[in-house]
Each structure stands twice: as C-alpha cells, then as structure tokens.
SEPA-5758 format. One record per atom (N, C-alpha, C): residue number from 1; residue in three letters; atom name; y, x, z. Coordinates in steps of 0.05 Angstrom, whole numbers, m for minus. Atoms other than C-alpha are relative to their C-alpha. Layout:
N
> k,r,a,py,px,pz
> NUM,ala,CA,Y,X,Z;
...
//
This chain:
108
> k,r,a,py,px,pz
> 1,unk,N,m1,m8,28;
> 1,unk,CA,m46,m122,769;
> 1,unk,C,m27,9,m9;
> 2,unk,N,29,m3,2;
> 2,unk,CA,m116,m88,774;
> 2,unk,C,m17,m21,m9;
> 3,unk,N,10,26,5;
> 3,unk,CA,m145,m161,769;
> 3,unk,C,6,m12,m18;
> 4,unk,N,m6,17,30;
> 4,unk,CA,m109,m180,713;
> 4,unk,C,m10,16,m19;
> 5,unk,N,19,m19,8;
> 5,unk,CA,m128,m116,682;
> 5,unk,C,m32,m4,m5;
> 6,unk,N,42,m6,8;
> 6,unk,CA,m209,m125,686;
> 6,unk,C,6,m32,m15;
> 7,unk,N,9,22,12;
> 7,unk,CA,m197,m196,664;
> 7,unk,C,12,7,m36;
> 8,unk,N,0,2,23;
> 8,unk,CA,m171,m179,600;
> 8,unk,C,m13,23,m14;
> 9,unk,N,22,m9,20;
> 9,unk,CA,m221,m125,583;
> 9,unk,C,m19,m13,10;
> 10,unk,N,23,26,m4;
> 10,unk,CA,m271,m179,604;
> 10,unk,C,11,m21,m25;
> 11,unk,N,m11,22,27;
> 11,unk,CA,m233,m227,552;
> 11,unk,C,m17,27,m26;
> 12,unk,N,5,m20,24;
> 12,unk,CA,m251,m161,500;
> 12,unk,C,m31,m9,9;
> 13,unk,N,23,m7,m4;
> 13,unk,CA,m320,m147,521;
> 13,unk,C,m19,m39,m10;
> 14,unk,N,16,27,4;
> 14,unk,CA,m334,m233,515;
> 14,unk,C,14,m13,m20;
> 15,unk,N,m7,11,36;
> 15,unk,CA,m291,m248,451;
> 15,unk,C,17,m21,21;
> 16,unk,N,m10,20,m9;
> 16,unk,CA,m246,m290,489;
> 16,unk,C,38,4,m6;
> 17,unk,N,m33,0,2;
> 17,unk,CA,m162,m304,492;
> 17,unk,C,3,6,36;
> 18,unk,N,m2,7,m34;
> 18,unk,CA,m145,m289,569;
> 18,unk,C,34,m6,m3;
> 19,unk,N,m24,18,1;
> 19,unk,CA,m88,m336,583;
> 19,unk,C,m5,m2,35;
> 20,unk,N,m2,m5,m30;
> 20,unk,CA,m61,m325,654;
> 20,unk,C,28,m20,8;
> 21,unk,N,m35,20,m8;
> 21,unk,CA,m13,m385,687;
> 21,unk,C,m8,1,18;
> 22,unk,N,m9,m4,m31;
> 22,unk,CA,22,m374,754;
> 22,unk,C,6,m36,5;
> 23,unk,N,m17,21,m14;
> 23,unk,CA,33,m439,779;
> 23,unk,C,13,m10,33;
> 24,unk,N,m16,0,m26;
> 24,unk,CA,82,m445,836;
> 24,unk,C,m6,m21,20;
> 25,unk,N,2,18,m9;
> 25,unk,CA,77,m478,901;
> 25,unk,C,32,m21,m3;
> 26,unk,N,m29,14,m4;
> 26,unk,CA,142,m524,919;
> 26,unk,C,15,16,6;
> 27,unk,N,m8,m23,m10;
> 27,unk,CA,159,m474,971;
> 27,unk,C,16,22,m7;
> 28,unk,N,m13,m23,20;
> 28,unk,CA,159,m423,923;
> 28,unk,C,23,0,m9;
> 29,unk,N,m10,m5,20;
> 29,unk,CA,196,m448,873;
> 29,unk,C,42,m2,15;
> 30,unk,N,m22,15,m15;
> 30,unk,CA,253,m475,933;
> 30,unk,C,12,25,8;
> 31,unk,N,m1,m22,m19;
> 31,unk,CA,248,m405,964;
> 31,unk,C,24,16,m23;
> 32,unk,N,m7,m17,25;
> 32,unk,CA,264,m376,891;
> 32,unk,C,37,m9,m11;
> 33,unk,N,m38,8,6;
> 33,unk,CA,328,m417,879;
> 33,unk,C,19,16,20;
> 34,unk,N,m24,m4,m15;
> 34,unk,CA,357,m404,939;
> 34,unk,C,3,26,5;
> 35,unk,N,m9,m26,m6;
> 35,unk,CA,344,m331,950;
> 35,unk,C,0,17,m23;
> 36,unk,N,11,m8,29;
> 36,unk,CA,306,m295,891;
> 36,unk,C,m17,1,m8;
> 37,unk,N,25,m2,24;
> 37,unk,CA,256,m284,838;
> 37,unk,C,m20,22,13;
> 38,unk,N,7,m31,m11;
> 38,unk,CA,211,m239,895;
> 38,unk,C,m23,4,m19;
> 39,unk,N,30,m14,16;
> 39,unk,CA,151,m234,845;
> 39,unk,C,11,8,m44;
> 40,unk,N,m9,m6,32;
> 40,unk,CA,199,m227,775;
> 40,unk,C,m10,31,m14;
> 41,unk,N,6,m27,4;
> 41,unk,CA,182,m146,771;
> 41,unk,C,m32,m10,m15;
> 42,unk,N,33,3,16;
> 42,unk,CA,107,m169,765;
> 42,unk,C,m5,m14,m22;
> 43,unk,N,m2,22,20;
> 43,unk,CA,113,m228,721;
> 43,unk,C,12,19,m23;
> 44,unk,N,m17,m9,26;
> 44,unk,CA,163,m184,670;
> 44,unk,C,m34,25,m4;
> 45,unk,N,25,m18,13;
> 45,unk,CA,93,m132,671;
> 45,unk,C,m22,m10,m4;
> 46,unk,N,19,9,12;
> 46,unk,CA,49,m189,656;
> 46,unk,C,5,m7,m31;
> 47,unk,N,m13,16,24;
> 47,unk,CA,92,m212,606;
> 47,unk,C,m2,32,m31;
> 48,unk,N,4,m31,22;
> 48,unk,CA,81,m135,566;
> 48,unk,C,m21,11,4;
> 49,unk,N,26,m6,5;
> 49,unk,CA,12,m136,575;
> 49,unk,C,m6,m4,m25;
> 50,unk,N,17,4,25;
> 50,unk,CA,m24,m128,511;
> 50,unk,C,m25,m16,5;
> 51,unk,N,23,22,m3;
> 51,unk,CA,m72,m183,496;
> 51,unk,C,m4,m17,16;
> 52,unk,N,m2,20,m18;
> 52,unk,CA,m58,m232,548;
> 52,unk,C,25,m11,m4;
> 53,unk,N,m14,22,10;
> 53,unk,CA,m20,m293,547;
> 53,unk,C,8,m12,26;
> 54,unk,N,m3,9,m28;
> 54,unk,CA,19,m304,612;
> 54,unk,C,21,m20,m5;
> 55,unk,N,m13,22,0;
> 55,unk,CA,52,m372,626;
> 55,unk,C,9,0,34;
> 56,unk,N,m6,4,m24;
> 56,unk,CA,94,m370,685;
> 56,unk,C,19,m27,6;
> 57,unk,N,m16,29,m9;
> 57,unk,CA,116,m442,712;
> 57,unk,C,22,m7,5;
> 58,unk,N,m22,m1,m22;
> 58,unk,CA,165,m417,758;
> 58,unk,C,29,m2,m21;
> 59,unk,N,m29,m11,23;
> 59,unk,CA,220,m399,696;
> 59,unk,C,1,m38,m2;
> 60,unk,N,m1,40,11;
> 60,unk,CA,204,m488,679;
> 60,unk,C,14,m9,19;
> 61,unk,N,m8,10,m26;
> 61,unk,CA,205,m509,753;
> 61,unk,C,30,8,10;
> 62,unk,N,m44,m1,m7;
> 62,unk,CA,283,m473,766;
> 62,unk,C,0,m28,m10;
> 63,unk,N,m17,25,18;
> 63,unk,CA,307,m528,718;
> 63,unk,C,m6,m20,3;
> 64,unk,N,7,21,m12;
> 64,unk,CA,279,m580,755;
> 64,unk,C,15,m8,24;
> 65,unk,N,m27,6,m18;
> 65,unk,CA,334,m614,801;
> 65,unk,C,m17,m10,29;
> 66,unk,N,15,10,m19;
> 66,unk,CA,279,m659,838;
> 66,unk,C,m29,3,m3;
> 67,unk,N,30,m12,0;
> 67,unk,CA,219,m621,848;
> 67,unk,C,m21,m10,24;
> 68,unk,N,18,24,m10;
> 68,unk,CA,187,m679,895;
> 68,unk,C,m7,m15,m21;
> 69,unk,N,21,20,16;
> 69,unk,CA,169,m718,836;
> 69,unk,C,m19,14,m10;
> 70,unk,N,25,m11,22;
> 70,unk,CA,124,m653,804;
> 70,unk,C,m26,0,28;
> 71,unk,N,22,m11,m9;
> 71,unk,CA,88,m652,865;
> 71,unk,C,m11,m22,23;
> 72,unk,N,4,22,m9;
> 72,unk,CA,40,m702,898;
> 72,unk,C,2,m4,33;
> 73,unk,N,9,4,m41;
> 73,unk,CA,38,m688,981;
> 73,unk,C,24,18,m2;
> 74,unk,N,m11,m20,m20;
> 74,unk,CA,87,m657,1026;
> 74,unk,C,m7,15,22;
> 75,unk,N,6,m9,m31;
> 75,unk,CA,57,m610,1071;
> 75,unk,C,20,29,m5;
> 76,unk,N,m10,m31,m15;
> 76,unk,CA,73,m539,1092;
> 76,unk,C,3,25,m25;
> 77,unk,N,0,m6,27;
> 77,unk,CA,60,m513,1020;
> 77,unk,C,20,m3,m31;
> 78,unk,N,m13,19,19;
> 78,unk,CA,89,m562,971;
> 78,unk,C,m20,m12,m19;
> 79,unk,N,26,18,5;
> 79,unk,CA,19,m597,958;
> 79,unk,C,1,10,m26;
> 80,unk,N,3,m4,29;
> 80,unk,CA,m13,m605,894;
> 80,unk,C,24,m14,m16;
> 81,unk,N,m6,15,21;
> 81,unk,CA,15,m630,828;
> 81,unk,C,0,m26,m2;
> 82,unk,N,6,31,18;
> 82,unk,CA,32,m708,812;
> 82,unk,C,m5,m3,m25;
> 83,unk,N,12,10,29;
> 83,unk,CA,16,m742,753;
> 83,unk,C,29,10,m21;
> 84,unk,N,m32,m10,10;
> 84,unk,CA,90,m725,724;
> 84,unk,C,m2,36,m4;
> 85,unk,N,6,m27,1;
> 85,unk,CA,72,m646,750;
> 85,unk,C,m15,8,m24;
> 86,unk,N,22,m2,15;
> 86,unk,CA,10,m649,711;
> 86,unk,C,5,2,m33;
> 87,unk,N,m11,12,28;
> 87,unk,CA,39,m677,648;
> 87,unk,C,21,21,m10;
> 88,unk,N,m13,m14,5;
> 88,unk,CA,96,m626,650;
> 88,unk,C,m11,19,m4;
> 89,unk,N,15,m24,m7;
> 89,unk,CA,51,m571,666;
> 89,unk,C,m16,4,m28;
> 90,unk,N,15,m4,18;
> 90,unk,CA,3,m587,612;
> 90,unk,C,16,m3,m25;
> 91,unk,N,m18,5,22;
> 91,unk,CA,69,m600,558;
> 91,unk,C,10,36,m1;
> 92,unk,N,m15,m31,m7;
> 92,unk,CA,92,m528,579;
> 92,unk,C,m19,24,m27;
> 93,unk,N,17,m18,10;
> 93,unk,CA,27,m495,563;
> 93,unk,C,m13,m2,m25;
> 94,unk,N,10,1,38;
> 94,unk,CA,8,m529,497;
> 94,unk,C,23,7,m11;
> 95,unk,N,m19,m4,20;
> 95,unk,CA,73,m516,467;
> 95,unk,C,4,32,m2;
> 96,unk,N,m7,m26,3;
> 96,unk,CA,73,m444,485;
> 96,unk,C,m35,15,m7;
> 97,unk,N,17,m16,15;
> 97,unk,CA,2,m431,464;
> 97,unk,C,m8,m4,m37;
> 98,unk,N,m4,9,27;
> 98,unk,CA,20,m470,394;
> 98,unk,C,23,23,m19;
> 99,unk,N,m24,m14,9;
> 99,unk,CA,78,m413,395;
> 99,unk,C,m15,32,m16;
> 100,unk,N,7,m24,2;
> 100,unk,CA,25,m355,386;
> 100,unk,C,m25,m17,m31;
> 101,unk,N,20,1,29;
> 101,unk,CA,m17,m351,314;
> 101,unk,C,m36,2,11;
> 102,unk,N,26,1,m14;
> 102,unk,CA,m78,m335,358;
> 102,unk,C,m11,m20,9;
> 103,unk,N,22,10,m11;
> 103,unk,CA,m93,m383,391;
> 103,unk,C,14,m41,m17;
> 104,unk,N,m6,18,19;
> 104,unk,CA,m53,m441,347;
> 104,unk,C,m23,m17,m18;
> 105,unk,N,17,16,10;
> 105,unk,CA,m112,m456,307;
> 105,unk,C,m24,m17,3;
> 106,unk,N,22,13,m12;
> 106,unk,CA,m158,m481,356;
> 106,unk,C,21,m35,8;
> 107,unk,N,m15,26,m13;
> 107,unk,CA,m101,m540,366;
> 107,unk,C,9,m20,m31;
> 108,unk,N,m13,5,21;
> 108,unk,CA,m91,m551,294;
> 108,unk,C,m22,m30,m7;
//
C-alpha cells in the first residue's frame, strides 16, 4: 500500500492521472474461484484511494469460463496474455477510463 501511496503523490507532484491495473496470473485467477478472493481486503482499499484509478482484472477474469484462451503459454504461472487476453484486457480498461470525466477527454 506504501507503494501505491508514493506513486500517487508522485502522479501530484508530476501533473499526472495514476491509473493502477492488477493483472492476474491464470493461477491466480483459478486459485480465486475455487477458494477465495485472498487479496479482496487490499483491492477494496485501492479502490477508496483518492486520486487513483485502480482496475482490477481479477473481478473480469471470474466470468471467464475458459481462461486458456486469455492466456498464451502454460507454465507454472499461467503465462502471459494471448491476443484474445490482450484485446479483452485493453476493452476492460478503455471502457472504464471513458467511465471517469478525468481522464475521458484525452479519448474523445
């Protein structure tokens, strides 16, 4: 939390928007169905930060039935992103920074 902290009086101090996305491994998000949400506490106190703009994946990825097509390798992780991941990923985060008046007019 400290780290997210300096980054958004670093966003003040440099005139910026700090926009913070978690993106999940596979693992994660497999781990999260089946047992629970172990990092939700943190996420709900990014989400009531003042001045920051947190996009957490993991809430998208639940609702994903076959979470081998968002992601391109299978190792020990749940590899990077496919081209499908990517595309979702990047559909996620423009629609929810189109949702805020701030930062909306740089997309207009």
């Amino acid at each position: 939390e400290h780290i997210v902290q300096e980054f958004i009086s670093y966003s003040k101090q440099e005139k910026f928007i700090p926009i913070f996305v978690f993106l999940p491994q596979k693992d994660d998000v497999i781990y999260v169905k089946n047992n629970f949400y172990f990092y939700k506490d943190f996420a709900d106190s990014l989400y009531k930060k003042e001045n920051l703009i947190f996009i957490d994946m993991m809430e998208h990825f639940l609702e994903i039935s076959n979470l081998d097509e968002y992601y391109s390798d299978d190792n020990q992780y749940g590899g990077h992103y496919s081209k499908i991941g990517n595309e979702k990923i990047s559909e996620i985060i423009f629609n929810k920074l189109m949702s805020f008046e701030s930062t909306k007019k740089y997309f207009q």
